[in-house]
N, C-alpha and C positions, 0 to 999 in steps of 0.2 A: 948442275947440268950432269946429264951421264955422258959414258965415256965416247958417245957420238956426237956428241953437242947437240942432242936433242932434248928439250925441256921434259925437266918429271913435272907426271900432272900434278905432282902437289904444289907447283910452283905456282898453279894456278888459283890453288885452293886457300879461300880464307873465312876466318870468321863469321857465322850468321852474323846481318845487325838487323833487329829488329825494324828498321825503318823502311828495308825490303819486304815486309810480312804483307802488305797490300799488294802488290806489284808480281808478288811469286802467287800472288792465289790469283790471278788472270790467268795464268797458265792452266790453271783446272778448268778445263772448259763445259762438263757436264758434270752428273751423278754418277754415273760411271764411274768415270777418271776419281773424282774423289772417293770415292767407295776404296777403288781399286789402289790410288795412293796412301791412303791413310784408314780407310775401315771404318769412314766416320758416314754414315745413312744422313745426310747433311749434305746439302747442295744452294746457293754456294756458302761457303766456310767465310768467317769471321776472320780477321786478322791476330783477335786475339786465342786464336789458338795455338800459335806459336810459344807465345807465353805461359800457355797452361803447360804444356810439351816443353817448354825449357825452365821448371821448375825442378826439375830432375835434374840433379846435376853429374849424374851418370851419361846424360844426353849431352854431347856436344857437336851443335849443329854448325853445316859451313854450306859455301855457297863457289861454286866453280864459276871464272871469269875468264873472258875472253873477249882482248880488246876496248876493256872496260867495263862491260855489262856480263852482268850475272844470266848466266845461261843455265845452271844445275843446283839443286839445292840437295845435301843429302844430311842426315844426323850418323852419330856412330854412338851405340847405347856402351859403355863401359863401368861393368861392375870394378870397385875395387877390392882384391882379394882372387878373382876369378880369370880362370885361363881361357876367358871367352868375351866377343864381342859381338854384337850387332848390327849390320847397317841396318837403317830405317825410313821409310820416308823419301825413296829417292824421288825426282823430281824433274823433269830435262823440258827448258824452255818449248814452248812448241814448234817455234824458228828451225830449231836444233835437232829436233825429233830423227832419227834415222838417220843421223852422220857419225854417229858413237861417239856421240856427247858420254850416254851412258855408261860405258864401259869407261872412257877417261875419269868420270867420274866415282865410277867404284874403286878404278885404280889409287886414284889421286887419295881416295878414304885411307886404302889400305894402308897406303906409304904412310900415316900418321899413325900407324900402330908400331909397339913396338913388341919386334919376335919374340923378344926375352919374357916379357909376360904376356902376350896375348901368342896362344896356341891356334884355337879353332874361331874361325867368321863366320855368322850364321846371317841368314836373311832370309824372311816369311815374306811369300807373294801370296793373292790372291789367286786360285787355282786357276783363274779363266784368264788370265794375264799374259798370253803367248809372248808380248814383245819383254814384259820381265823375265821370264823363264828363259830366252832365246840370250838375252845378254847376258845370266849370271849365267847360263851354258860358257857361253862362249869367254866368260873371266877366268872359266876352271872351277867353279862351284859345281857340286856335284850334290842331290837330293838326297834326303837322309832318307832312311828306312822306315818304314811305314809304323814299327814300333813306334821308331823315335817320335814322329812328325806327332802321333798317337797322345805321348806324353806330353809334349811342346804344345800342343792343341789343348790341355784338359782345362786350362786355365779362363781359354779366349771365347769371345762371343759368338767366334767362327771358325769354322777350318781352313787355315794355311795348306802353300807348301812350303815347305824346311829348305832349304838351300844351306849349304857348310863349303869353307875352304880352310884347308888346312895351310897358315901364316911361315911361308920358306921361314926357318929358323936363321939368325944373323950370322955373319959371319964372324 
C-alpha cells in the first residue's frame, strides 16, 4: 500500500493464464477493435494466439482484477540487455471502457519495471485510435518524433504512433 492506504495498481495485477485466452477475445467486439488492438486483419481471433505471442519470452503478459474478474489484459515486451520496454496489447473489458480502467492498467504495468534497468517505455497505437492516444496523453507519454516513429516503423506492416515515457529513476 502507498503512504495513503490506497492500493498500487500492481496489486491488482497478475499473471496471464492462458485459460482466460477465450473469454478476453469476447471483449474484441468487431474488426476494428482487433485491428486497432493487435494489428491482426483477422476478425474474430483464435484463442490460440495468445500462445503464438507468448512464445517470446521477452513478452510477459498479465491481466488487471477487480473484485475477481479480469477487467484489462496488457503484455510488457522486455528485452534483455536493453534500457527499453514495451507495453503491448492493451486490452480494457468493455464493462469497464471509460472509467480509466486503462490508465490503472498502464500504471499497474509500469510499477513492474524496474528504474534501475528500464530507462525509456515505449508503446505503438494505431494512428486512428483517439481513445489510446487520449490515455497514454493523460499517463505522461509524450510522442516521439517523426524521425524516430520513421525508424520504429521500417520494420512493421504499417504505420504506428510511437508513444515514450521516460521510467522516474529509483530512489
Amino acid at each position: 500500500m502507498s503512504e495513503d492506504s490506497t492500493p498500487s495498481p500492481a496489486e491488482n495485477l497478475y499473471p496471464f493464464d492462458p485459460i482466460f485466452a477465450e473469454a478476453l477475445l469476447t471483449w474484441v467486439g468487431s474488426f476494428q477493435e482487433s485491428f486497432f488492438w493487435c494489428a491482426k486483419k483477422q476478425f474474430p481471433l483464435e484463442p490460440q494466439i495468445f500462445e503464438q505471442w507468448h512464445i517470446d519470452h521477452d513478452i510477459h503478459p498479465y491481466l488487471l482484477v477487480e473484485d475477481e474478474e479480469a477487467i484489462a489484459y496488457g503484455e510488457i515486451s522486455l528485452t534483455s540487455g536493453s534500457e527499453e520496454a514495451e507495453l503491448m496489447r492493451l486490452l480494457v473489458h468493455p464493462e469497464w471502457r471509460g472509467k480509466g480502467v486503462g490508465g490503472r492498467l498502464i500504471q499497474a504495468l509500469l510499477e513492474t519495471l524496474d528504474p534501475q534497468s528500464v530507462k525509456e517505455v515505449m508503446a505503438r497505437i494505431n494512428p486512428q485510435s483517439d481513445a489510446s492516444r487520449r490515455i497514454l496523453e493523460k499517463q505522461g507519454f509524450v510522442r516521439m518524433s517523426p524521425e524516430r516513429e520513421t525508424e520504429l516503423n521500417q520494420w512493421e506492416a504499417q504505420a504506428f504512433e510511437w508513444w515514450s515515457y521516460a521510467l522516474p529513476a529509483a530512489l
